[in-house]
C-alpha positions as CSV (number, residue, x, y, z in Angstrom):
1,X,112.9,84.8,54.8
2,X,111.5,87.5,52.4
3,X,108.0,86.3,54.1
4,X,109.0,87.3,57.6
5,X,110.6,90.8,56.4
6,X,107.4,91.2,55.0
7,X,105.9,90.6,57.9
8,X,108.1,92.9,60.2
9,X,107.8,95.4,57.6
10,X,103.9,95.6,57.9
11,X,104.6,95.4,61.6
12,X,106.9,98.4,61.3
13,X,104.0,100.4,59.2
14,X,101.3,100.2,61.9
15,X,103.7,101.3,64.8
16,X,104.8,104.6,62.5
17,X,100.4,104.7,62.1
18,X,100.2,103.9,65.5
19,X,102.4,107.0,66.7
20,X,100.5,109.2,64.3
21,X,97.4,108.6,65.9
22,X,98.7,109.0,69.2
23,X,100.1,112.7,67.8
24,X,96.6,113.1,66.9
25,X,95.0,112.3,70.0
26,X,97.5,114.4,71.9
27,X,96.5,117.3,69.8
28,X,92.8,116.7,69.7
29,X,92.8,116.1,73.4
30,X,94.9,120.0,74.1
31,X,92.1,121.3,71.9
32,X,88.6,120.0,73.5
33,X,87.5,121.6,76.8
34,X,85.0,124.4,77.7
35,X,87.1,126.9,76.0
36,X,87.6,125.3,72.1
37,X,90.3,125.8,70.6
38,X,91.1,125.1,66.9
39,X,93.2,122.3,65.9
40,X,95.8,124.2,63.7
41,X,96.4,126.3,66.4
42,X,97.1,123.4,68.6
43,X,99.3,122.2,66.9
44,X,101.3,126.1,66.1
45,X,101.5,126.4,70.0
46,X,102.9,123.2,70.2
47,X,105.8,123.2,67.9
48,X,106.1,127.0,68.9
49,X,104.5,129.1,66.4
50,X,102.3,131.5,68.4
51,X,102.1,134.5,65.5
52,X,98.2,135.8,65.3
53,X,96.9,133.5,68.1
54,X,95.7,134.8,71.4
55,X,97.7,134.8,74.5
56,X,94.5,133.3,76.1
57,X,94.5,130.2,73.6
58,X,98.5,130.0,74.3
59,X,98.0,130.1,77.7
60,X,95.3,127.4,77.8
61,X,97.1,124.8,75.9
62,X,100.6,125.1,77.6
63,X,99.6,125.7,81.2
64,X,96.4,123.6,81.2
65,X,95.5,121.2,78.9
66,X,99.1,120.1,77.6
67,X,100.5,118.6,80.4
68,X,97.1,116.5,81.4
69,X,96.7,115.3,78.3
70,X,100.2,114.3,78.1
71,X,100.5,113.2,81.6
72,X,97.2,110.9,81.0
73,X,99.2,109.2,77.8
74,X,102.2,108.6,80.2
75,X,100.2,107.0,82.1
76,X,98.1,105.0,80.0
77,X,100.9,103.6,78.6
78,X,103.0,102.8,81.8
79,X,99.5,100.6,82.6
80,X,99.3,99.0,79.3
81,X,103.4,98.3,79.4
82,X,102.8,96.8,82.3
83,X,99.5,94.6,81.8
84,X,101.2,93.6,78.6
85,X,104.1,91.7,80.5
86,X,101.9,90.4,83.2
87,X,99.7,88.7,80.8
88,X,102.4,87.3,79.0
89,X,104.4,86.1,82.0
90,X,101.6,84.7,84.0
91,X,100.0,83.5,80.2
92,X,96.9,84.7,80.7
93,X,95.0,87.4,78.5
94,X,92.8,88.4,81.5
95,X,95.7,89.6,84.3
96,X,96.7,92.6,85.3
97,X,98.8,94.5,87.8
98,X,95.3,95.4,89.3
99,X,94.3,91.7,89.7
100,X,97.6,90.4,91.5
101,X,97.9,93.0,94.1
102,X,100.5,96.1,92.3
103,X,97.7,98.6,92.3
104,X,96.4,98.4,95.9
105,X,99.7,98.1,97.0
106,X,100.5,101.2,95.0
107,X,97.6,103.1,96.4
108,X,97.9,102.0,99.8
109,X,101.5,103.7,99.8
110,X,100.3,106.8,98.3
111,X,97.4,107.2,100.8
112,X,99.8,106.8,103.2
113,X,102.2,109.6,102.1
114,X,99.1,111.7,101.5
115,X,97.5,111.2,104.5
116,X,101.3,111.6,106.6
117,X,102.3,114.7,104.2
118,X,105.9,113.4,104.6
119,X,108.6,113.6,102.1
120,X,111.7,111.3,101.9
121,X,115.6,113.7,101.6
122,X,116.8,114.2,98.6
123,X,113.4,112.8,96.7
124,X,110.8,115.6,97.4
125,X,108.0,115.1,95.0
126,X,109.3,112.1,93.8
127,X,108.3,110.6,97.5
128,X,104.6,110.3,96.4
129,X,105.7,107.8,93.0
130,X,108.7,106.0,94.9
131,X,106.4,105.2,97.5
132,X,103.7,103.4,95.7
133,X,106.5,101.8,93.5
134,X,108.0,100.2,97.1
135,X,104.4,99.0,98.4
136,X,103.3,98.2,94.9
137,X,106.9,95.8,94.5
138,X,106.9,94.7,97.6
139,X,102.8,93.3,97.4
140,X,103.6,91.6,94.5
141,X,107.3,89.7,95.9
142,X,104.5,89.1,98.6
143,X,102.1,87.7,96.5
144,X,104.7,85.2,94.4
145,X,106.7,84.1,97.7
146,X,103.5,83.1,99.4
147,X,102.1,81.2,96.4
148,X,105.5,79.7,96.2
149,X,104.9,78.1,99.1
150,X,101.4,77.3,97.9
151,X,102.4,75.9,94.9
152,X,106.1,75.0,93.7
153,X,105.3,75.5,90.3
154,X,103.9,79.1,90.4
155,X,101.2,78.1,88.2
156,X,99.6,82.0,87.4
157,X,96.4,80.4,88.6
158,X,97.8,80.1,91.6
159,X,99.2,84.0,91.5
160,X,96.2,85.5,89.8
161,X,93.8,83.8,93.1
162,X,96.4,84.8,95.9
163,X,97.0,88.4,94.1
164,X,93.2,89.1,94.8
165,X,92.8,87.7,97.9
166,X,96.2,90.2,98.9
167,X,94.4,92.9,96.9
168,X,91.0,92.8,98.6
169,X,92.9,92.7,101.7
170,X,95.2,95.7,101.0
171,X,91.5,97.8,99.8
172,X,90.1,96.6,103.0
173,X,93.4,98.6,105.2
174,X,92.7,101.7,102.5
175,X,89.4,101.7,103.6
176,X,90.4,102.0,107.3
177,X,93.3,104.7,106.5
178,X,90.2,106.7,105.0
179,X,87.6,106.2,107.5
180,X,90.4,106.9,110.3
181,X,91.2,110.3,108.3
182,X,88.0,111.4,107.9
183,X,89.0,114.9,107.5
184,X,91.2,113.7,104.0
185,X,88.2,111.5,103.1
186,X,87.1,114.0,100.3
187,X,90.7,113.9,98.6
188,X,91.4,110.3,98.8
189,X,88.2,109.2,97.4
190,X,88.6,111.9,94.2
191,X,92.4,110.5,94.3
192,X,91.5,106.8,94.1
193,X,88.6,107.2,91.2
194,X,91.8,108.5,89.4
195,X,91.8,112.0,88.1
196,X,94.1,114.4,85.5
197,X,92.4,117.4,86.6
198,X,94.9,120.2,88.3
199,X,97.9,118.0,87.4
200,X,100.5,120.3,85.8
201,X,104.2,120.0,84.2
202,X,105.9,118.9,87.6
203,X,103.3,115.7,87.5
204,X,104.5,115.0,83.9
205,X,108.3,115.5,85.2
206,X,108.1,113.1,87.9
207,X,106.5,110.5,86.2
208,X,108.7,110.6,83.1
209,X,111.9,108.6,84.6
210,X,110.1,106.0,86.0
211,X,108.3,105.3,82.2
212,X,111.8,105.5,80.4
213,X,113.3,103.1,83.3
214,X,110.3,100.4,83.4
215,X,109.7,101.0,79.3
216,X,112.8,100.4,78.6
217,X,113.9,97.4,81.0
218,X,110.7,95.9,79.6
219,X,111.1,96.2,75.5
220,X,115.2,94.7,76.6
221,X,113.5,91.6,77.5
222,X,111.4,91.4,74.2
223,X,113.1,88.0,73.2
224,X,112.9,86.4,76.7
225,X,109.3,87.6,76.8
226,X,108.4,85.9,73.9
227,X,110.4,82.4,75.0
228,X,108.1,82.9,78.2
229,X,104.9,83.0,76.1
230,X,105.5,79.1,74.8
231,X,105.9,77.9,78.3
232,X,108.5,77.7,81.4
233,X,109.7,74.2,80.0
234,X,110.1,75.3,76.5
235,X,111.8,78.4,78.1
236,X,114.6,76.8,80.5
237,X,114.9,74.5,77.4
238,X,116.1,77.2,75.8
239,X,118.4,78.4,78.4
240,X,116.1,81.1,80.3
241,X,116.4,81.0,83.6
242,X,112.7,81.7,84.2
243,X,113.2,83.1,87.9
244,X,115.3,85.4,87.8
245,X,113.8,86.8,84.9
246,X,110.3,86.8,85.9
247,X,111.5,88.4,89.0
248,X,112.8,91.4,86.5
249,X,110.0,91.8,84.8
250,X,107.7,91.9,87.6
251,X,110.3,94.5,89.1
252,X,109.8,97.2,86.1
253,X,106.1,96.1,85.9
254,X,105.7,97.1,89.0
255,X,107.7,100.7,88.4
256,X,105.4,101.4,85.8
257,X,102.2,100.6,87.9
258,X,103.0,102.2,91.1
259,X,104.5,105.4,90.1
260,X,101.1,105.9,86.6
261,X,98.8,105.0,90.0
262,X,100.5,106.7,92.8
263,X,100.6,110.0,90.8
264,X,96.9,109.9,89.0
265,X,95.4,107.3,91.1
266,X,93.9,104.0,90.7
267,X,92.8,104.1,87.2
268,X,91.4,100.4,85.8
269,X,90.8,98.5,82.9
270,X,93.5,100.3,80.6
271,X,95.7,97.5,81.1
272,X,93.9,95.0,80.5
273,X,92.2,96.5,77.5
274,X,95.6,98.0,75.5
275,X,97.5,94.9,75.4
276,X,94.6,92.5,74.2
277,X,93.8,95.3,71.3
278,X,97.9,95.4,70.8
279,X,97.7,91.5,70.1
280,X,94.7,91.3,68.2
281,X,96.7,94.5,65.8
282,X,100.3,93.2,65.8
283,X,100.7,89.8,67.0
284,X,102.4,88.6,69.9
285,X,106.2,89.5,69.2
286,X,107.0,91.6,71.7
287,X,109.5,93.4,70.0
288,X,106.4,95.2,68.0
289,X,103.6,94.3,70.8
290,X,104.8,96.7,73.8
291,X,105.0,100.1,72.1
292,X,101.5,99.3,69.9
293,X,100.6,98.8,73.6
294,X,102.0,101.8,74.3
295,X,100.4,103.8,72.3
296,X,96.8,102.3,72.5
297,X,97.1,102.2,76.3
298,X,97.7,106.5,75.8
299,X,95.1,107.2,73.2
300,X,92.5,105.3,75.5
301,X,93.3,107.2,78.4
302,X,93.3,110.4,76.2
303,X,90.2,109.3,75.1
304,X,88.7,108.7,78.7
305,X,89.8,112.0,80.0
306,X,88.1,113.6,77.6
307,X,84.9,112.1,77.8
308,X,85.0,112.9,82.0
309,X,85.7,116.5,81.0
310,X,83.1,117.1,78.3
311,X,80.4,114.6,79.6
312,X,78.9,116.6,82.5
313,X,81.1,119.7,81.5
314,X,81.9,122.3,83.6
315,X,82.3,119.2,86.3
316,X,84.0,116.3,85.7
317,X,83.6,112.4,86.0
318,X,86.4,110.9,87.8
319,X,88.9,109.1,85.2
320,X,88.5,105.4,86.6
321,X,84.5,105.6,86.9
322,X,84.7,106.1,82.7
323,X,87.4,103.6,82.4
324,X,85.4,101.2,84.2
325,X,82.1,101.7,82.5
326,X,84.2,100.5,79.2
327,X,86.7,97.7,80.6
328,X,84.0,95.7,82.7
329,X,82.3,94.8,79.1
330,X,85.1,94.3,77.9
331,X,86.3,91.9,80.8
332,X,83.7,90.1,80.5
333,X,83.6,89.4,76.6
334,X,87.1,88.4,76.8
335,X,86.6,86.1,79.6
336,X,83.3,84.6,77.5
337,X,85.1,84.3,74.1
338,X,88.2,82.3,75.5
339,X,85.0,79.9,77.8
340,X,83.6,79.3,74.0
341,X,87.1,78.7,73.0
């Protein structure tokens, strides 16, 4: 017993190190840009205390640089949130909402709303997120009824091949909407490589319910996530009724997905990346695992955002090219080590 408080203990002291570092990347990423700005004075705009610092500098960091960075940690936490569960659920380290079909459902329905320019009553902005939440959900109840029928026992083999053959096949009717629309083409190709840039407090606004909603659903099913993780048998052994909860889960991991995509676009690799790190850091308790998930899935994207600012500054690198460029490695020393394994 004393062991295992112990344990959750040092489990507790790297989330509280965990959310410091994300602090610090928030800050670090406000100050970088063209224009530098020093780190104290950062962090006095930020908690309010703009005495002796230029309205310039005040300007920069609340208008500008504040809500992108703080829009790209949203979102590259709703991604890791999200590839966390997936991997668990389907038990396997290398799945993703990407690989099964929730991201090119997701983008498909925010092309579609971009391309239309039309905006649901009563939702407004919030049409663009709901939108690639719906197409996102509904590929991926898509996806598990037709490999249902493939296979009865839903192995995640079975999902993870179906889920690409949907996905390639959702890209290739995104590829038509764009080549239809040519006169759009510019903005839906600098929308799908995933960009922060021009992305202001409304952005952060509309993305923020659909986090709370999916992050919270998700750490409420810590304990059935983590009966999941020894198998279905063991599960429904246990009294978890395995459908109806998967069915949940994939329902806020979907939320998350669809709204982080349909708002900064189709972004890569974080979510593959930020839970893997999370387990190798904290173990696979999900209690502890999703917000270390959390908050390396946000300092990663912080991270990335920064380097497509600074790279070729005054332009910019789209978000998902530098994402890529890191997660492909990554993909495939994962897939390696568990082939040696």
């Amino acid at each position: 017993m004393r062991e295992a408080r112990q344990t959750s203990g040092s489990r507790f002291r790297r989330l509280i190190l965990a959310a410091l570092i994300s602090a610090g990347f928030i800050c670090a990423g406000a100050s970088m840009g063209s224009t530098f700005i020093r780190l104290t004075d950062t962090v006095r705009i930020i908690v309010g205390r703009t005495e002796g610092i230029s309205v310039r500098d005040v300007s920069i960091v609340r208008q500008l640089r504040l809500p992108r960075v703080l829009l790209a940690f949203m979102a590259g936490g709703a991604l890791a949130l999200s590839g966390a569960v997936f991997q668990s659920v389907l038990k396997n380290q290398l799945a993703s909402p990407y690989i099964i079909g929730v991201s090119s459902g997701a983008s498909l329905g925010a092309a579609l709303v971009i391309l239309c320019g039309f905006s649901l009553p009563l939702l407004g902005g919030f049409t663009l997120p709901v939108a690639g939440f719906t197409i996102g959900l509904l590929t991926v109840f898509f996806v598990i009824a037709f490999s249902a029928r493939l296979d009865p026992n839903l192995s995640s083999n079975t999902i993870i091949l179906f889920g690409m053959v949907v996905s390639l096949f959702v890209n290739a009717l995104l590829t038509t909407l764009m080549a239809l629309f040519r006169e759009e083409l510019k903005t839906l190709i600098l929308w799908q490589m995933g960009s922060f840039a021009l992305r202001g407090w409304p952005y952060v606004i509309m993305l923020l319910p659909f986090l709370a909603l999916g992050g919270i659903g998700l750490f409420r099913h810590s304990r059935e996530l983590d009966l999941m993780s020894f198998g279905e048998e063991e599960a429904q052994t246990l009294g978890l009724e395995i459908r109806g909860v998967r069915g949940r889960i994939f329902l806020l991991g979907s939320l998350l997905t669809g709204a982080a995509v349909a708002l900064c676009g189709a972004i890569g690799f974080v979510d593959l990346i930020a839970p893997h790190l999370g387990r190798r850091l904290i173990g696979p308790n999900h209690r502890f695992l999703l917000p270390m998930s959390f908050c390396i899935g946000g300092c990663l994207m912080i991270a990335a955002d920064l380097a497509a600012r600074l790279i070729i500054s005054p332009a910019e690198l789209p978000v998902g090219a530098v994402t890529a460029l890191i997660g492909a490695p990554f993909f495939a020393w994962v897939y390696f080590a568990r082939s040696r394994r």
